[in-house]
N, C-alpha and C positions, 0 to 999 in steps of 0.2 A: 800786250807786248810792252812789259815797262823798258826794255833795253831801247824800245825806238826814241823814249824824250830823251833819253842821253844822245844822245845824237846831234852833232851841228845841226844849226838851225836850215841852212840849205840842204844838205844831206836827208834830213828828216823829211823835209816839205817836198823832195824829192819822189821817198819811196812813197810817203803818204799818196801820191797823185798816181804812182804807180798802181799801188795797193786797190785804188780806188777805179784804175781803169780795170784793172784784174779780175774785181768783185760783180763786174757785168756779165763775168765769162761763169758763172759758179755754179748754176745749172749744169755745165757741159764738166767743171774738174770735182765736179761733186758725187758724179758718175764714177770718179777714179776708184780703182783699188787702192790706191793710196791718196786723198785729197789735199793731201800737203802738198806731195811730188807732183801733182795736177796743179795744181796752182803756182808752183816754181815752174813749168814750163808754159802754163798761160805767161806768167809774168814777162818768161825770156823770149816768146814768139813777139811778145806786145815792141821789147826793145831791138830784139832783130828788127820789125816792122820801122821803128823809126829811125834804125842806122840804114838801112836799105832805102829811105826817105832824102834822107841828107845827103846819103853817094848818091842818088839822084840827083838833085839840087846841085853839086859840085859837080857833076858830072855837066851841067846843063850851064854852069854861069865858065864852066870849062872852055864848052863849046862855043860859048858866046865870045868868049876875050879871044879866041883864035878867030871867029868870026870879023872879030872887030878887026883886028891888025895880026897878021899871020908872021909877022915880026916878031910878034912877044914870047917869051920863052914861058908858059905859064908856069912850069914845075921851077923851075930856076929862081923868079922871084915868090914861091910859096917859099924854096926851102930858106931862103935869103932871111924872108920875113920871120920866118920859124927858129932860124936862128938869133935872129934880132929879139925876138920874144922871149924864147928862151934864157938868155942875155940879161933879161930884166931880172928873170926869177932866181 
């Protein structure tokens, strides 16, 4: 795949680590009728998997800062910050 070194250097080191968790599963998308499109949906269960991780995780440090002070507006100072970041860019 000479199109991956063209690739930003984060973007690259990215799919590469993808690539690589992907190629664990190749027994199971090797079975495909098609072994490409098997391994494009290994790939995108793998990243479902870790956005499903994170609203986790946010769900959980959610629950905490309402835990802490039920005062706090949580979504109010996300979009605050998000605009403030934004801002920068």
């Amino acid at each position: 795949m000479e199109w991956v070194s063209d690739l930003p250097d984060k973007l690259r080191v990215s799919l590469e680590s993808l690539l690589d968790s992907v190629e664990q599963h190749e027994d199971v998308y090797m079975e495909a009728q098609n072994a490409s499109v098997g391994q494009i949906w290994i790939a995108l269960a793998l990243m479902n998997e870790r956005v499903q991780k994170l609203e986790d995780l946010v769900q959980a440090q959610r629950k905490a800062l309402h835990e802490l002070d039920q005062d706090v507006e949580v979504d109010k100072h996300l979009d605050k910050n998000l605009k403030e970041s934004l801002k920068r860019y």
